[in-house]
C-alpha positions in Angstrom: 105.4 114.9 127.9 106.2 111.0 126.9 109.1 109.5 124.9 108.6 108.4 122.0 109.2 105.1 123.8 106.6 105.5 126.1 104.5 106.2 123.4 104.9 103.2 121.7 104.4 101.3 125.4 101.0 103.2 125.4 97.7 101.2 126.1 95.4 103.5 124.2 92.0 101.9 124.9 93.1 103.3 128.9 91.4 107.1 129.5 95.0 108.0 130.4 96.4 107.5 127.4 93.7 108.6 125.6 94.8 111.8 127.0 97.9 112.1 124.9 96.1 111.9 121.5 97.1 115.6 121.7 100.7 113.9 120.2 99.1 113.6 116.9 99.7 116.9 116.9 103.1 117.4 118.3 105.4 119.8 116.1 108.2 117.2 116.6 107.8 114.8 113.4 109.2 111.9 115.3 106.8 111.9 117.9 103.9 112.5 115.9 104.9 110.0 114.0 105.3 107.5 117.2 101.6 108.8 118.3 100.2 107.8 115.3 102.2 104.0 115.0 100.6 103.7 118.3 97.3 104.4 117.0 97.5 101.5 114.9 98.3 99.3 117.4 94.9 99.3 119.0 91.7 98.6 117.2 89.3 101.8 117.7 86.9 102.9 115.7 87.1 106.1 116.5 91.0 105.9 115.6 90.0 105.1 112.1 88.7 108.6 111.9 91.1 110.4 113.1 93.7 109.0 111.0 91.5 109.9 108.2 91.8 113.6 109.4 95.3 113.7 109.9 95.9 112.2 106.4 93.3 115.3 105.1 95.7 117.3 107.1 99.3 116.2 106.1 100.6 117.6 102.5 101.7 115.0 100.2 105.0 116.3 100.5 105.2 114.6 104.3 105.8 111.4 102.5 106.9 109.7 106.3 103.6 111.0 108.2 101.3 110.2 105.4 103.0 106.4 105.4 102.6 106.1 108.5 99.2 107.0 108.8 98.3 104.4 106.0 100.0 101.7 107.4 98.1 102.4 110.8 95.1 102.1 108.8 95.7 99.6 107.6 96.7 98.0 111.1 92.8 99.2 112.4 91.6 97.0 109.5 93.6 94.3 110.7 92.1 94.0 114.0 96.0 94.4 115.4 96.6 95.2 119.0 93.8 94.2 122.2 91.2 96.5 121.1 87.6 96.1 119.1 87.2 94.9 115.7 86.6 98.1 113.6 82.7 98.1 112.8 83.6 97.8 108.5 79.5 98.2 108.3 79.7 101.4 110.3 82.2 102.9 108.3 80.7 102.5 104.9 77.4 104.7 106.2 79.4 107.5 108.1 82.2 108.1 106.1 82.7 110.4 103.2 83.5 108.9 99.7 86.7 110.4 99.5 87.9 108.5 102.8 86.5 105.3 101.8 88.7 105.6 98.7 92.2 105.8 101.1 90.0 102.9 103.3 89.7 100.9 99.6 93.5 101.2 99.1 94.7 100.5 102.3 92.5 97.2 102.6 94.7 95.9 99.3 97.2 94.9 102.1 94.9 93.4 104.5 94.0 89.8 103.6 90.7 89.4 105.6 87.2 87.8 104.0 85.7 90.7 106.3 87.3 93.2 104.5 86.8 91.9 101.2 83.6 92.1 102.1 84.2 95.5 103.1 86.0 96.2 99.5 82.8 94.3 97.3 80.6 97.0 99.6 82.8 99.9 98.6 83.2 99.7 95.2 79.0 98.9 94.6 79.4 103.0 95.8 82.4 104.9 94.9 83.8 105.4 91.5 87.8 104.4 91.0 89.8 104.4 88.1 89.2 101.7 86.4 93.5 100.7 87.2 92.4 100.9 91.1 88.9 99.1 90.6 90.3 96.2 88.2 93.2 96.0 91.7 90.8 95.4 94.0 88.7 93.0 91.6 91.7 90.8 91.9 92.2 91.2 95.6 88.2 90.2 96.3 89.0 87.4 94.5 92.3 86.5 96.7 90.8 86.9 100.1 87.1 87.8 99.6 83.8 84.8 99.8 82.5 83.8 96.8 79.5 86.2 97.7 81.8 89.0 97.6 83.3 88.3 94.5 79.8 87.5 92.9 78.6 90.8 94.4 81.0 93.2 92.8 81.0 91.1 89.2 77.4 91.7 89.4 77.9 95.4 90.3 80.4 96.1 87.5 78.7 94.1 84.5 75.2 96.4 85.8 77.6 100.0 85.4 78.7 98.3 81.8 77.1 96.0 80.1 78.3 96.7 76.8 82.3 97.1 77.3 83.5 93.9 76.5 86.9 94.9 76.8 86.6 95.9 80.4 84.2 92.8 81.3 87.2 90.6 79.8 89.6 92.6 81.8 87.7 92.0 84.9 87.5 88.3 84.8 91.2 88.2 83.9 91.8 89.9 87.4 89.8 87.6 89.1 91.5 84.6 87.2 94.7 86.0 88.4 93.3 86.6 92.2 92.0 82.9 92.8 95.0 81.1 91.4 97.2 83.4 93.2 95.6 82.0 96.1 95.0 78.6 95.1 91.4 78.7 94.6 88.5 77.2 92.3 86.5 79.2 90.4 82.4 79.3 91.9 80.3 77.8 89.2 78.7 81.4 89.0 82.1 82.8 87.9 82.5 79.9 85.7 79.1 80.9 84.3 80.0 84.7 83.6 83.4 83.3 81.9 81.1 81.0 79.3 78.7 84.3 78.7 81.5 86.3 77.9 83.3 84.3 76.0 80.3 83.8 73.7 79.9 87.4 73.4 84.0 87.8 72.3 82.8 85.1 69.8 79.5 86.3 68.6 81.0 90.4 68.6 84.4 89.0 66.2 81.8 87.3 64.5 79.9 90.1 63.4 83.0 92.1 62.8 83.9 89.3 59.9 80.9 89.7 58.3 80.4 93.2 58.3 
């Protein structure tokens, strides 16, 4: 059996080393958790989906695995380490809803215009809390293309036309994401700031009178 040094010293796109996936499973934490920092070190697609299993697999109270396993994740979304770029377009058409949801997280600490690609594409079809979806609002607007960004405002004002409140909540987040960044507003965001506000306008309007 390896160290937990040797481990770490892995190359894991070699078929030797592909071998010792069995440590995932180790009953020694440490070494588990080595296997699965190794993981991350090398892009694989078909690493992403196994540390989806094992985070099905480890109880919540395994706050160290579980941490792990995210950052990992979040490593294979990186592109970290000598092996492929993770297929992002893949993933949204084989994996379950409930994994794309710990994908969706995990991408908040990846800034990447691929991924933010990859976040507009997951949130047009999973639901999140409306806390989690207004977060990755802002973080499209940090790192995603100005096509991203205009394809998940578009998606969101289609679910609710009618909530003001969230639409105004929404453009606040993606106010916040581009100056974080440093970034100008695309006139189409510019646009959907005007309509809204005219709406606020017309809506308190209506309110007075009535």
């Amino acid at each position: 059996q390896k160290t937990a040094y040797e481990i770490f010293q892995c190359d894991w796109s070699s078929d030797v080393c592909s071998s010792d996936l069995a440590l995932t499973n180790d009953d020694e934490p440490f070494v588990k958790r080595a296997a699965v920092d190794a993981l991350g070190r090398q892009s694989r697609q078909d690493s992403v989906t196994l540390l989806l299993s094992m985070l099905d697999d480890t109880p919540k109270a395994d706050t160290h695995l579980r941490h792990t396993i995210r950052i990992a994740l979040r490593n294979q979304l990186r592109g970290e380490g000598d092996g492929d770029a993770v297929d992002l377009a893949a993933l949204l058409q084989t994996t379950s809803e409930a994994h794309l949801r710990e994908l969706a997280s995990v991408s908040l600490a990846v800034e990447s215009e691929a991924v933010g690609q990859f976040l507009a594409d997951v949130l047009e079809q999973v639901e999140f809390p409306r806390p989690r979806l207004l977060e990755s609002v802002r973080q499209i607007a940090r790192v995603g293309t100005p096509a991203a960004l205009t394809q998940v405002l578009l998606s969101l004002k289609s679910r609710s036309p009618d909530d003001l409140p969230f639409q105004h909540q929404v453009l606040l987040e993606v106010r916040e994401g581009l100056t974080r960044k440093g970034r100008s507003p695309s006139e189409f965001v510019v646009r959907q700031a005007e309509e809204q506000a005219c709406r606020l306008l017309r809506a308190a309007a209506d309110q007075t009178i009535a």
